[in-house]
N, C-alpha and C positions, 0 to 999 in steps of 0.2 A: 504494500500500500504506500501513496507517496505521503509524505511528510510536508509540509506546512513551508516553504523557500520564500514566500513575499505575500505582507500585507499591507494592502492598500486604505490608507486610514481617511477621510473626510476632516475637514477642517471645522469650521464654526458649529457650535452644537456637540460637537465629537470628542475633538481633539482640541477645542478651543474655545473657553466661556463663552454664551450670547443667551445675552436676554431681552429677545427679541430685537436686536438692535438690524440686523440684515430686515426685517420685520420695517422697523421705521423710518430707514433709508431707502427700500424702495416707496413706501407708501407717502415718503417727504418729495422725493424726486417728481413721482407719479404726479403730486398733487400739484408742485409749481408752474406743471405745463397742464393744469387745468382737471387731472384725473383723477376721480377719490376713489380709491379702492380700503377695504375694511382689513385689518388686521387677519380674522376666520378667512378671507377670500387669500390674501397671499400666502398663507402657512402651507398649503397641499402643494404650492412651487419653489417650497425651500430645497435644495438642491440642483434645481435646473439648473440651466448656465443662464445669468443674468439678463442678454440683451431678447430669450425667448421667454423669461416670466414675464418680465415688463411688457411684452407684443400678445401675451393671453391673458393678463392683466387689463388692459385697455381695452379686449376683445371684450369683458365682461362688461365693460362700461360702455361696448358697443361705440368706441372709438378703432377705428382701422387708423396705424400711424403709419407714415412713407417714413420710409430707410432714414431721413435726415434726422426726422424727430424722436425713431429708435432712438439715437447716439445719439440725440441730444440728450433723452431721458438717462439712457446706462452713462455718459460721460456725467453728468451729475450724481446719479447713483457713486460712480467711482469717487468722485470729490470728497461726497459724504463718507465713504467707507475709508478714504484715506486719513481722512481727517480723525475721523472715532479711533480707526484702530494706530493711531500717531502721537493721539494727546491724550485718550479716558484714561483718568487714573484706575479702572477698574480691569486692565485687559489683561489677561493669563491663562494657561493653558487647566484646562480640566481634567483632574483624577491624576496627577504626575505624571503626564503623559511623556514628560523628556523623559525620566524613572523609563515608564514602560518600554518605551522606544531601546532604553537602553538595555533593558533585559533581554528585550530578542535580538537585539545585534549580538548579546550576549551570547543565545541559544545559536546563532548563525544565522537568524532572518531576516532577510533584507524590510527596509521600510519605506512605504512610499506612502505621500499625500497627494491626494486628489481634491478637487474644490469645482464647484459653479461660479466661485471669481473668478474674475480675468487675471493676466500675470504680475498687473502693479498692483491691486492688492493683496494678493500672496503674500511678496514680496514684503511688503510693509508688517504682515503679523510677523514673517519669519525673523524680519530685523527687530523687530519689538520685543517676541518671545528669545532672541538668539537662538532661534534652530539651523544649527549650522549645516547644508549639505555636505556630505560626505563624514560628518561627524554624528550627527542626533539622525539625521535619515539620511538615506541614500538616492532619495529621487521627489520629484513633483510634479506634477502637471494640470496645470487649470484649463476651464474650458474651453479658452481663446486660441488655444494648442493642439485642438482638435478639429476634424470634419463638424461635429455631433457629440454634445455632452450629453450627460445625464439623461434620462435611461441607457443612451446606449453604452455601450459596453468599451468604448474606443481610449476612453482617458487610461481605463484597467490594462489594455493593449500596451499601448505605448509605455508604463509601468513595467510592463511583463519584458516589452523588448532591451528597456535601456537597463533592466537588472539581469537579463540573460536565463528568464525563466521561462523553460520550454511549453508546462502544460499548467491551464488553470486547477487542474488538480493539488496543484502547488500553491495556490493561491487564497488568501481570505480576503474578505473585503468588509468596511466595519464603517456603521453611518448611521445616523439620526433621521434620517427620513425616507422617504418611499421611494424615491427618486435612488437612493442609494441601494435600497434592495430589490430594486429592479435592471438598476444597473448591474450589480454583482450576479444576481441570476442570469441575466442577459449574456454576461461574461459566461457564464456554467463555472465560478468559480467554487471552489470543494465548500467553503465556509463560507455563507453571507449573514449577517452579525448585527441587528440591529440595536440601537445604544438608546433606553429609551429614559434617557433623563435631558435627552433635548430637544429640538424643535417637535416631535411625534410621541406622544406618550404610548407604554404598552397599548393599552386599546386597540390605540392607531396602528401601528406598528404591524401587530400579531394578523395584521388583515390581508399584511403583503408578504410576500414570498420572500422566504428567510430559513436559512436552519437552526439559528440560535438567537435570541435576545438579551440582552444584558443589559443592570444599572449604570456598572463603573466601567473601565479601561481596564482594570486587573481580571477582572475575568474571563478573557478569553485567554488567560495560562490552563485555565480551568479545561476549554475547549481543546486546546493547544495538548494538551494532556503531561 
């Protein structure tokens, strides 16, 4: 049977405090260019990649936006995330997650983050948190990096190629919302891992396709066996 070689962690919610703040920077962005969307309406698009919540977002408000006024929405959207995750005194990673990280480099397993932000916000938590690549993980890739983020499977790909890991059988994937456990099934990775102490509570969670659920970060050693 294979063994567990790379896991693809999610960011905000996961691996990274948020409360609600992805939440109020799209629905801040949305609204300065005239769109009210509710708090309940954006949470089932947490983990998409940004500039497609924000275009099914407006869809609900029964706004069609042209390509210009996408990017103007996600170019503010980005401002805002820049900014929050730059100055709140409150920004830190969830359940020791460098800890964790560090225990499976420990075990031999490579780590990678995945995210529905683009690469200058990444960027910005990993300078903030000091998650060094090549030292706390070994890879990233956000959706701006890809054909098609979240659900599909392509960000998990690109993970799998730059750590030189042949079969998703090797693979876990570990995320706060549905988007993330659809992705990881979409991949057919061996483990998909939902974390429900953030943006998805169990409830939610238990609805979509997953083989394990968990509170904290520590227990997928548990899964990991």
């Amino acid at each position: 049977m294979r063994q567990i070689k790379l896991i693809v962690f999610d960011m905000a919610g996961t691996t990274v405090k948020d409360q609600n703040n992805v939440h109020l920077a799209l629905q801040t962005a949305l609204h300065n260019f005239g769109i009210n969307v509710s708090i309940i309406q954006i949470n089932p698009l947490m983990g998409y990649p940004k500039p497609l919540a924000i275009k099914m977002l407006a869809e609900m408000s029964n706004v069609s936006l042209s390509e210009d006024m996408l990017n103007s929405i996600h170019s503010k959207f980005v401002d805002l995330m820049i900014e929050h995750y730059t100055i709140h005194p409150d920004i830190a990673e969830k359940d020791n997650a460098k800890q964790v990280f560090a225990q499976l480099k420990n075990k031999g397993i490579k780590v990678a983050i995945d995210t529905g932000f683009s690469r200058p916000i990444a960027d910005t938590i990993f300078n903030r948190l000091n998650w060094l690549k090549g030292e706390d993980i070994d890879y990233s890739v956000t959706s701006d990096e890809v054909k098609q983020g979240r659900p599909y499977p392509y960000m998990i790909f690109k993970a799998m190629e730059y750590c030189n890991i042949q079969s998703v059988e090797e693979v876990m994937k570990v995320g706060d919302t549905s988007s993330d456990l659809e992705q990881g099934t979409n991949a057919g990775c061996k483990f998909v891992v939902g974390v429900t102490s953030g943006a998805f509570a169990k409830s939610e969670l238990i609805k979509y396709p997953h083989t394990h659920l968990v509170e904290t970060l520590n227990q997928i050693f548990e899964i990991l066996g």
